[in-house]
N, C-alpha and C positions, 0 to 999 in steps of 0.2 A: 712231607717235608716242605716247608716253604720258603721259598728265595723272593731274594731281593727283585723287586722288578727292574728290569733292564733300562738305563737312562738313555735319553733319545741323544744322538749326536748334533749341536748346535746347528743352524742352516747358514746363519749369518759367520765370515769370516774370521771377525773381531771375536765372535763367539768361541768360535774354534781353539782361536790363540790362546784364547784365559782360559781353557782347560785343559790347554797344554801348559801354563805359565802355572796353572793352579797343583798338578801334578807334580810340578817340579818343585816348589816353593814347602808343598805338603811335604814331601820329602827330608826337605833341609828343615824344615820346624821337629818334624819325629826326630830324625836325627840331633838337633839339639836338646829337644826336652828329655831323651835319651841320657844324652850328656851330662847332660845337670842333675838328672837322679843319680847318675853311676857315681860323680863328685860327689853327694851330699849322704851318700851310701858308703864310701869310702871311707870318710871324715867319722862316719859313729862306728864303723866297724873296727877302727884304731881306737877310738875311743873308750868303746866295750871292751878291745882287748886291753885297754890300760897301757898300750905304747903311746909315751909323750911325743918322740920324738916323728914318728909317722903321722900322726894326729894333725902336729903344727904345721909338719910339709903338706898334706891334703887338704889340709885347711887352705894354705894358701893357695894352691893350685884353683881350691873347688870357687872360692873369692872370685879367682880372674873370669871361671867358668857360667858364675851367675851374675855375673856382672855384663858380660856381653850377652847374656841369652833375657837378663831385662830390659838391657837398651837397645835389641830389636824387638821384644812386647811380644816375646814369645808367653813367658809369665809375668805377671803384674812386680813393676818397683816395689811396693812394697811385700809381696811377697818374699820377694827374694833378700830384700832387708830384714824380715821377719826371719828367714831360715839362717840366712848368713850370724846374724844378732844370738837366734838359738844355739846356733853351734860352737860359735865364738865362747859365749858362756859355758859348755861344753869342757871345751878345749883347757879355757883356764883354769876350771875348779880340776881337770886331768893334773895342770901343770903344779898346781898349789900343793896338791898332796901328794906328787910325788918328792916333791921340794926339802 
């Protein structure tokens, strides 16, 4: 069985900090990119079910959600243009027939 080899602990102070700062910051990115799959997981699983109406709300919610998780560069602007854009089209051709 082989492991990981053990990382050495920085000597330098400043060192120290930024893997403490690095810990904590990795934290808050999982935690978001977390976020934005569970929205954009959401939005197709309304979608697939063929409810309009839950669809349009997770839609908008998951919008506010990849919207702030691009303008911290957690995932690439257009990424998240590219998903928000897909699902959008999504949502509409849902709303059209059920119309």
């Amino acid at each position: 069985m082989a492991t990981k080899p053990k990382k050495k602990n920085p000597r330098l102070a400043s060192g120290r900090k930024r893997v403490r700062q690095d810990v904590k910051i990795n934290a808050a990115n999982t935690s978001l990119r977390s976020k934005y799959r569970t929205a954009v997981k959401n939005v197709e699983k309304a979608v697939i079910a063929g409810d309009k109406t839950k669809a349009t709300e997770a839609f908008a919610r998951m919008q506010a959600v990849v919207d702030t998780v691009a303008d911290k560069g957690i995932f690439h602007k257009n990424k998240a243009a590219r998903d928000k854009s897909r699902l959008s089209t999504k949502v509409k051709t849902l709303v059209t027939k059920a119309a």
